[in-house]
N, C-alpha and C positions, 0 to 999 in steps of 0.2 A: 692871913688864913690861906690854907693851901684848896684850889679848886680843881677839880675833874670836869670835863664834858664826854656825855654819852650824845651822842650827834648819829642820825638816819643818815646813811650817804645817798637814797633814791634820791634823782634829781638835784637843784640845787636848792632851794630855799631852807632848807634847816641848815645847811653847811653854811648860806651867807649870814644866818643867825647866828650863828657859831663863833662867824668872823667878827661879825659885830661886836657878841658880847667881848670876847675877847680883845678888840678893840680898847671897850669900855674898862676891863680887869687891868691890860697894861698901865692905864691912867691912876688906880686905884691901889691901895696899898696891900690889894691880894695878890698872891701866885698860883698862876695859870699853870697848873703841874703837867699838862696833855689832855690826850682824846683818844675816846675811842669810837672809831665810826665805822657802822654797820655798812657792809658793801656784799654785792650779787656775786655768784657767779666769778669769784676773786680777782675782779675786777680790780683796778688798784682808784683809791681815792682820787677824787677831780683835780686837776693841777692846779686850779684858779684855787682850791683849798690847801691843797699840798705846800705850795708855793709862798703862802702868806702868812697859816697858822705860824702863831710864833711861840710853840711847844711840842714836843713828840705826838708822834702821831701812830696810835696802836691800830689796828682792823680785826673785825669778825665776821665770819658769814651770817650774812642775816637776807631775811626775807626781801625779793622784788617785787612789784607791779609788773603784770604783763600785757603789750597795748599790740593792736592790729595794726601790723605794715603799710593796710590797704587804708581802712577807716581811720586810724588813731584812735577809736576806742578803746576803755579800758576793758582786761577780757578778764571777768572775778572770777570763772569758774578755772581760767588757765592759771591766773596767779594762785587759788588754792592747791589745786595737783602741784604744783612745783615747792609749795611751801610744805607739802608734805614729804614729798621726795627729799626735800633737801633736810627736816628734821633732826635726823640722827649730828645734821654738822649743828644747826641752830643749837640744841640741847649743848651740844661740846662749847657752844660761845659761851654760857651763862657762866661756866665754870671760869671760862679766859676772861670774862666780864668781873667778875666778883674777884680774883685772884689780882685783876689791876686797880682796883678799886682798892684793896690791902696794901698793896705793893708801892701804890699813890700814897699812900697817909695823908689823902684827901678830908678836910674839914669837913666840905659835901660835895656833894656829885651834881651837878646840872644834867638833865635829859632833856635832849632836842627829840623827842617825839621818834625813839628808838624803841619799835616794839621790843626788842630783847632787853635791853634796859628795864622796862617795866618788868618782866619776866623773871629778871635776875633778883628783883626785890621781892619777889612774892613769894619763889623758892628758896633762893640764895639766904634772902634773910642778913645783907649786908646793913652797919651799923652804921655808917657813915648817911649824915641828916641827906634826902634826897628831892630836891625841884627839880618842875617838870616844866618847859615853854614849847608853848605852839599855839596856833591862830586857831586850831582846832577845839581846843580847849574852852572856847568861846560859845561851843555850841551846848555847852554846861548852866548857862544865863538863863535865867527866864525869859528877857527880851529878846534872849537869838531868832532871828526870821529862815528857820527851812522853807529848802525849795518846793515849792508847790507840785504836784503831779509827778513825784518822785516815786520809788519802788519803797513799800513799806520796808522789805527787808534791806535795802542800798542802806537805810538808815538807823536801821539798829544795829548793822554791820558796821557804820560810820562810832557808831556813840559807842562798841563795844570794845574797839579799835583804841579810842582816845581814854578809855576805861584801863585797857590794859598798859597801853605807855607809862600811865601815871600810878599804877602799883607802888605804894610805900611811901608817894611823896606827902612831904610835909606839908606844901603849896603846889596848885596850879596856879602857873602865870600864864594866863589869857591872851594873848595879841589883840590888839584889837584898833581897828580903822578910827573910834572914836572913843572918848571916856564912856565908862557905866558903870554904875557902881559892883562894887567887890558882893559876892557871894560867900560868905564865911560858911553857910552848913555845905558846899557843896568845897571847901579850902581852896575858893575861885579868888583870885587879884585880880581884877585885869589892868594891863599892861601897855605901852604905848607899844609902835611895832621897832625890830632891832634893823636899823636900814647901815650899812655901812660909808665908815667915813667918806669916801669916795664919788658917796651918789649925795651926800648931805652937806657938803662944802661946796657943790656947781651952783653957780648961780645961771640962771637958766632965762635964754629968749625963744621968741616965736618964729618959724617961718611955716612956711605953708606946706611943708608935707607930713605925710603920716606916717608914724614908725609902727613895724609889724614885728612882733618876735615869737616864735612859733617851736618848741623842743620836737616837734613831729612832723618828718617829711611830707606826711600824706596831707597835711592843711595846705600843700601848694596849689593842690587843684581847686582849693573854694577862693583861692588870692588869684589863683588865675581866673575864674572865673568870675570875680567879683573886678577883678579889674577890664575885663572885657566890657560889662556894663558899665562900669564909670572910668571910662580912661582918660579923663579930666582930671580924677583925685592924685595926686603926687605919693609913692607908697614907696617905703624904702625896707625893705624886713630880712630881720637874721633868722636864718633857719640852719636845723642840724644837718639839713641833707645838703648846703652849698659849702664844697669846700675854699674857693676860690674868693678873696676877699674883698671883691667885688663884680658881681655878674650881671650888666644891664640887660633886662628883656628890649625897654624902648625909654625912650621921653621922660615916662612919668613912673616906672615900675625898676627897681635895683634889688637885687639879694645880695647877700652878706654871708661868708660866714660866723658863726656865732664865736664870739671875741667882746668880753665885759668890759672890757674900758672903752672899744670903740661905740658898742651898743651903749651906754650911759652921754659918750657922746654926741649920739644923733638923737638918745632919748632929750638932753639939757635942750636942746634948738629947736623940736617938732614940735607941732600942735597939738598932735594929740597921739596915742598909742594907743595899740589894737595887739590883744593877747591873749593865751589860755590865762585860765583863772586862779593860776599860780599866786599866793598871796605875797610874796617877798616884791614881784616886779610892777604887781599895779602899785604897792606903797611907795618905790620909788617915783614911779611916773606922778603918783596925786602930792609925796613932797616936792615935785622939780616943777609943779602947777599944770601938770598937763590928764585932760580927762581923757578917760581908759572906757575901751569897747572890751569889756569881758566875756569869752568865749569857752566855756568849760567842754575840757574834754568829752566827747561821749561815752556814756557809764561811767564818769568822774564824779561821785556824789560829794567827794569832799570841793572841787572846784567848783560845782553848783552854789555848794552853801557860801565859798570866797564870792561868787558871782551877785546874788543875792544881798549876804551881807554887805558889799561894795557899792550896790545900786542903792538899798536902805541908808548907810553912811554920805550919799553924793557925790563918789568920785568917780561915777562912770554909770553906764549900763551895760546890761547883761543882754547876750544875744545868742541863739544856737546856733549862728553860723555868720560869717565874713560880711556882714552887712554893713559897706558902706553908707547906702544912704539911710540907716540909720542914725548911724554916727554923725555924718555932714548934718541931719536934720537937728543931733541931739547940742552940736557945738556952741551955736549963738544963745543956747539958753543953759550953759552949763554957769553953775554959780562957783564962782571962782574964792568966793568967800569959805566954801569947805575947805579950800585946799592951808590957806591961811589958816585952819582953826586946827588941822590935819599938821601943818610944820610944829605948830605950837606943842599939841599933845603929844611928836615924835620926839621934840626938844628936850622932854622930860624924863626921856627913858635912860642914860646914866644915872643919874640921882636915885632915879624909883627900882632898877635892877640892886645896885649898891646896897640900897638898904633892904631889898627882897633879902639878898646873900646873906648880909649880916642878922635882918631876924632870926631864919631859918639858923645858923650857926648859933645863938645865943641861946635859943627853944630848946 
């Protein structure tokens, strides 16, 4: 059977989904026909995706996130003015959307949580069976835990968002830290998470420092400042603002710039990790056994709900800022038996996408 991907190019984690599944299809008796991934500002697609995908690779204008230089927060009211600004090009993708989806004589379509994906089924009215994956998806559950003292609207904003991706599909596939059972009135699976070969074949030891990875320059003042209090904790962190592939401050503090194979490698050897609430990087950290300080960006209500969710499942705690001795207090009591129960339920996700693909084709 022949497969399409609709893939969000903001950030990385639906692109390393993407890799994943694809991964998984190469092993499988389908064909992975391409992709098409939604990028800003004609941006060109991430090279750590460019580079690997192993099928054509189409692009559309689609919608950004906009974050403060100063704070790192996310700024809603900037990212809507530029989503409207830039409409008349979005409108023009649905067309370039649906015309590759023909052009593919794809079986069905995979959506990584591409708003214009969802978009292009609801107008387009394209016939080809369509699945939708993301972690997001999860906040569809009964048992999902929202974050507490959150903005009423951040979260109907959040549920309206995951509403529209999933326009047409046959299935939501759920991501999710642990099993829970499937939602059939809501067309919820949920799903192991898709972690790539790369981070799923290390076998991983301990030493005593702590790995930081950070997408937002502006978090270097709360790592500076956090290491000024504890400049006993050993901290090694990749960030987007060091270009230089290694920049020692002193002793116990290193920056990095950001580079996925060497990050994986100082994630396999560290005690623990410390990160925004990006869903794809704590799942690697909690399969390589190592517990995670989740920090969601400011005004990031979907990393709130990763942060949340993540602390509920046991592979970490959530914190609103650089808090080491939270972290050092939270190590000696972290139960290492989630992480075991965590590789288990990751180990399942070939079998269980496989035959996601093949229901959804048979339906």
């Amino acid at each position: 059977m022949r497969v399409l991907f609709l893939v969000q190019g903001e950030g990385r984690g639906h692109l390393t989904q993407a890799l994943s599944l694809a991964q998984i299809l190469q092993k499988s008796p389908h064909e992975l026909v391409g992709a098409v991934v939604g990028v800003a500002d004609e941006r060109p697609v991430p090279a750590f995706f460019a580079e690997s995908f192993p099928a054509p690779i189409e692009t559309v204008a689609s919608p950004a996130l906009v974050y403060s230089p100063k704070t790192n927060a996310l700024m809603p009211l900037e990212s809507f003015i530029g989503g409207i600004k830039n409409s008349p090009a979005f409108w023009r993708s649905l067309s370039l959307i649906d015309a590759a989806i023909t052009r593919s004589r794809a079986d069905v379509v995979i959506n990584f949580y591409e708003v214009l994906g969802g978009m292009t089924y609801y107008f387009r009215r394209p016939k080809t069976p369509l699945l939708t994956v993301a972690h997001q998806y999860l906040a569809f559950h009964p048992q999902f835990q929202f974050p507490t003292g959150k903005k009423f609207i951040d979260k109907q904003t959040f549920m309206l968002l995951s509403r529209v991706t999933s326009f047409g599909a046959r299935e939501r596939l759920a991501l999710s830290f642990d099993q829970l059972p499937d939602v059939p009135e809501q067309h919820l699976r949920v799903m192991p998470p898709l972690l790539r070969q790369e981070a799923t074949q290390r076998q991983p030891t301990t030493e005593t420092y702590l790995l930081a990875y950070m997408t937002q320059p502006g978090l270097r003042v709360q790592l500076a400042e956090a290491h000024r209090l504890r400049p006993d904790v050993s901290v090694h962190c990749f960030n987007s603002g060091v270009s230089a592939a290694d920049e020692p401050v002193d002793d116990t503090l290193t920056y990095h710039a950001i580079d996925g194979k060497r990050f994986l490698d100082f994630m396999q050897n560290s005690r623990a990790v410390i990160t925004t609430a990006g869903f794809e990087s704590v799942c690697e950290a909690a399969y390589l056994g190592k517990p995670v300080l989740m920090m969601p960006q400011p005004n990031h209500y979907e990393q709130a709900c990763n942060a949340t969710d993540g602390q509920r499942a046991g592979v970490g705690i959530a914190a609103d800022s650089f808090d080491l001795d939270a972290l050092m207090a939270y190590l000696p009591h972290h139960d290492y038996a989630v992480n075991e129960r965590f590789r288990a339920w990751q180990n399942q996700a070939g079998p269980l996408f496989l035959e996601a693909i093949e229901r959804v084709i048979r339906s």
